[in-house]
C-alpha positions in Angstrom: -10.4 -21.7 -11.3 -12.8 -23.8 -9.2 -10.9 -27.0 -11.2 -7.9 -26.0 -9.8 -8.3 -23.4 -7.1 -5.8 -21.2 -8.8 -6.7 -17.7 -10.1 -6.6 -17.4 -13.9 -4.9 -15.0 -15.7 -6.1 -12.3 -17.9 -5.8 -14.6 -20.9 -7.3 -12.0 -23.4 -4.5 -9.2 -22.4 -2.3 -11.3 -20.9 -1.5 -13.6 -23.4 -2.8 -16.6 -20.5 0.0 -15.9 -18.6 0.1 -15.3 -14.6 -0.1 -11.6 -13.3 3.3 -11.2 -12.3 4.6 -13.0 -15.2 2.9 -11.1 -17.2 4.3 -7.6 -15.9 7.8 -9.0 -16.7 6.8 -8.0 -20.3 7.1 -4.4 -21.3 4.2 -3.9 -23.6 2.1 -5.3 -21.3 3.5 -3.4 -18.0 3.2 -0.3 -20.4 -0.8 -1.0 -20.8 -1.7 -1.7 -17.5 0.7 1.5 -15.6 -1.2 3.4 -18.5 -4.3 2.2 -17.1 -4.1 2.4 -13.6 -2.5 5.9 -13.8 -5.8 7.1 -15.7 -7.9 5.3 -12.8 -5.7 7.3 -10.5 -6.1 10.3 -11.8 -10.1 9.9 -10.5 -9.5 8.2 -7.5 -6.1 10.3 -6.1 -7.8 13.5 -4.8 -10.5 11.9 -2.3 -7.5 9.8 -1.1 -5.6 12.7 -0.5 -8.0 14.2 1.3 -8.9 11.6 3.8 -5.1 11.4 4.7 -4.5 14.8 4.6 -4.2 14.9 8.4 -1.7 12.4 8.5 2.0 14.2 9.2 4.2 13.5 6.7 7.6 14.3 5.3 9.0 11.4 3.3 6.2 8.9 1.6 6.7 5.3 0.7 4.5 4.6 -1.8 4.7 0.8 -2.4 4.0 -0.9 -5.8 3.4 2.5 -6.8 3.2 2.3 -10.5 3.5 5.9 -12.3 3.0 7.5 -8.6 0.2 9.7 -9.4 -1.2 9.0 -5.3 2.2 9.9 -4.2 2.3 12.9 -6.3 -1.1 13.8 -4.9 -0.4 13.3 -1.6 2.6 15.9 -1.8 0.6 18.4 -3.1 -0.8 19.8 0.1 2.6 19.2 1.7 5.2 21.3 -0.6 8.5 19.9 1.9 7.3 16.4 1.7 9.5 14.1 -0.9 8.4 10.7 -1.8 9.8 7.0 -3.0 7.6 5.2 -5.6 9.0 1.2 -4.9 8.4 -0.3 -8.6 9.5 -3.5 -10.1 11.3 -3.4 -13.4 10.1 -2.6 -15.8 7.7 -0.6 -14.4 10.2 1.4 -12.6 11.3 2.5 -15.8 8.1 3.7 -16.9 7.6 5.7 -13.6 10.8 7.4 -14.0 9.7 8.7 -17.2 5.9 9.6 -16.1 7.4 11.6 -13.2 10.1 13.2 -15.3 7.5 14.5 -17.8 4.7 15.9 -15.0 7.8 18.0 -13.0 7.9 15.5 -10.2 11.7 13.9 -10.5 13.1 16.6 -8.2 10.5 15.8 -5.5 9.7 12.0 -6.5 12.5 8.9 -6.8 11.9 5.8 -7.9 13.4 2.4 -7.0 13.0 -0.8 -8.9 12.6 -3.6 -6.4 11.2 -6.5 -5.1 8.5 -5.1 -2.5 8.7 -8.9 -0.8 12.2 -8.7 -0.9 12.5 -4.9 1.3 11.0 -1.5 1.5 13.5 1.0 1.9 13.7 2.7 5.7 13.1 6.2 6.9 10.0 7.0 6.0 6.9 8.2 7.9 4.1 7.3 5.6 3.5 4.0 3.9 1.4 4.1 1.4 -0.3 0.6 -0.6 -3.4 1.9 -3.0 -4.2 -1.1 -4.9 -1.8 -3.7 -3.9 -2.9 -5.4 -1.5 -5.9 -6.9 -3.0 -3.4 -8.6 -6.2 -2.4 -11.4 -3.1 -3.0 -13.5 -0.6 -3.6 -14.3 3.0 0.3 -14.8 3.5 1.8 -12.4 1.2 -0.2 -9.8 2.5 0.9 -10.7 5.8 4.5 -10.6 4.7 4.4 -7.2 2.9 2.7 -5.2 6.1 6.0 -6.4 7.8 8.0 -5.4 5.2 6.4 -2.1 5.8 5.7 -2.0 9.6 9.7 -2.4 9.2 10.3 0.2 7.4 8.7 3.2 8.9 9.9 5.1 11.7 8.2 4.8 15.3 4.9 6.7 15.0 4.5 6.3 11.7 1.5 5.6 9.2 0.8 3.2 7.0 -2.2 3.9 4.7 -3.9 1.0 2.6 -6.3 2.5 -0.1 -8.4 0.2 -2.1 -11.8 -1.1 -2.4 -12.7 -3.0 0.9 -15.6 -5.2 1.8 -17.3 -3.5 4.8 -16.6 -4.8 8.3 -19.2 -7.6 8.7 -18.9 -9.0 5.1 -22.4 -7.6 3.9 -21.1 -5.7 1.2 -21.2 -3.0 -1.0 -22.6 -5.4 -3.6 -20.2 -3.2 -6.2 -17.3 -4.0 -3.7 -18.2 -7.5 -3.8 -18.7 -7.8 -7.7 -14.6 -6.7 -8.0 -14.0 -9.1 -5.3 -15.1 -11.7 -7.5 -13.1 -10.1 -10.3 -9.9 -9.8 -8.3 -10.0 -13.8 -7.0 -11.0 -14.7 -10.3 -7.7 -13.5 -12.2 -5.2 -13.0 -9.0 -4.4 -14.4 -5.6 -6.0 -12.1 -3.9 -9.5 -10.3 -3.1 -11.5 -7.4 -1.6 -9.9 -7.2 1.7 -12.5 -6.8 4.8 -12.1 -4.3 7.4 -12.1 -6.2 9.9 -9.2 -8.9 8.0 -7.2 -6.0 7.4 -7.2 -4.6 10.8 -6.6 -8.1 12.5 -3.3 -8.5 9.7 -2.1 -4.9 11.0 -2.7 -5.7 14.6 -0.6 -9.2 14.3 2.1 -7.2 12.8 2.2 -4.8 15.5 0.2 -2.0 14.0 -2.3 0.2 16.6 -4.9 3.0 16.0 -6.7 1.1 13.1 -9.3 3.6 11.1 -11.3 3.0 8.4 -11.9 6.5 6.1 -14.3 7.1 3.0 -12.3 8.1 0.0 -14.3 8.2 -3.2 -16.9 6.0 -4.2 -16.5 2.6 -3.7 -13.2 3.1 -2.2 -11.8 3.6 1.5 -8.7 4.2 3.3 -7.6 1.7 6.3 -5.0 3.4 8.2 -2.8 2.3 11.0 -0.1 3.6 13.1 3.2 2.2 14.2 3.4 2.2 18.0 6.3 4.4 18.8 8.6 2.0 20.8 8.5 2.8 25.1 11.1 4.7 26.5 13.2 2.7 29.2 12.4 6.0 31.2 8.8 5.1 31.3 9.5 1.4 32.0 12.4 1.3 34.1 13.7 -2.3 34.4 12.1 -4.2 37.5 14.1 -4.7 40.6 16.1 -1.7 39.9 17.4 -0.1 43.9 16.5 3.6 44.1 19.3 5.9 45.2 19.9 5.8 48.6 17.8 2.3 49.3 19.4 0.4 52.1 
């Protein structure tokens, strides 16, 4: 890595290819969604909870492996239906997961490129875990593909492990960090990056949330757009003006 400044891959599981290479094979994407969803399964219900105040009817959840945060999310809100944005094959996977715990009525799944869009009409975004597989740019480009996406007023929720605001730690925070550049392109995102990258797109409102040990929830709202009533256009006469 430090020959070539390029993260390097999970040789051992991986079979020394790249990350997303990698997932292109379905024995391995079976491992890993098996994996995270079992990771999930601990982590989902403090997330849940710190978001529980956020309104929502229709969830995003983006690079959203077997959707177990989606699925938790809905439980305390019995009308809310959800979108799990997968790439193939991992899609496949999902569809079967969700089909298996009662959730296909409530939960679809599309297999896409999250780069490539994020399906409109939704008022939640959710990224747990996604962000911290990339880079500076890419990261950049995905919270437009989701500031895009969600209606005016919306919420977009990124849950993951984050370095504190001034970069002094958790030292556990900063050991995955490590971890994460080590074998992807990204890192440990700091508070304070994240909420300048959410700001730039044109997010507002940026809070930071425990949720679990070791783990937080950065949310951020999408500024509902004026209304030409409460900016009328300058230099507009008023009835009646000479």
């Amino acid at each position: 890595m430090l020959r070539t400044d390029q993260p390097a891959p999970w040789a051992s599981t991986a079979g020394g290819r790249a990350w997303p290479e990698a997932l292109d094979d379905a024995g391995f994407a079976g491992t890993i969604t098996a994996a995270m969803d079992a990771r999930g399964a601990s982590l989902a219900p403090a997330m849940a909870a710190a978001i529980a105040h956020l309104p929502a009817t229709s969830v995003i959840d983006v690079a959203g492996g077997s959707g177990v945060y989606a699925c938790t999310a809905l439980e305390d809100r019995p009308s809310a239906r959800a979108t799990i944005l997968e790439r193939p094959p991992v899609d496949a996977l999902a569809r079967r997961l969700l089909a298996e715990r009662g959730w296909a009525e409530r939960v679809t799944v599309v297999g896409t490129d999250m780069f490539v869009v994020v399906p409109e009409g939704h008022d939640l975004c959710l990224l747990s875990h996604t962000l911290h597989d990339w880079g500076e740019n890419d990261v950049r480009r995905l919270l437009q593909r989701c500031f895009d996406a969600l209606a005016p007023g919306g919420s977009l929720v990124d849950h993951d492990a984050h370095v504190n605001r001034d970069k002094t730690g958790s030292l556990r925070v900063a050991r995955y960090s490590v971890l994460l550049m080590h074998t992807t392109a990204g890192k440990c995102w700091s508070v304070a990056e994240l909420e300048t990258m959410l700001e730039d797109v044109g997010f507002g409102d940026v809070e930071e949330r425990p949720a679990g040990p070791d783990r937080s929830v950065v949310m951020a709202r999408k500024r509902p757009r004026p209304s030409a009533a409460a900016h009328p256009r300058r230099g507009r006469r008023r009835p009646g003006a000479g």
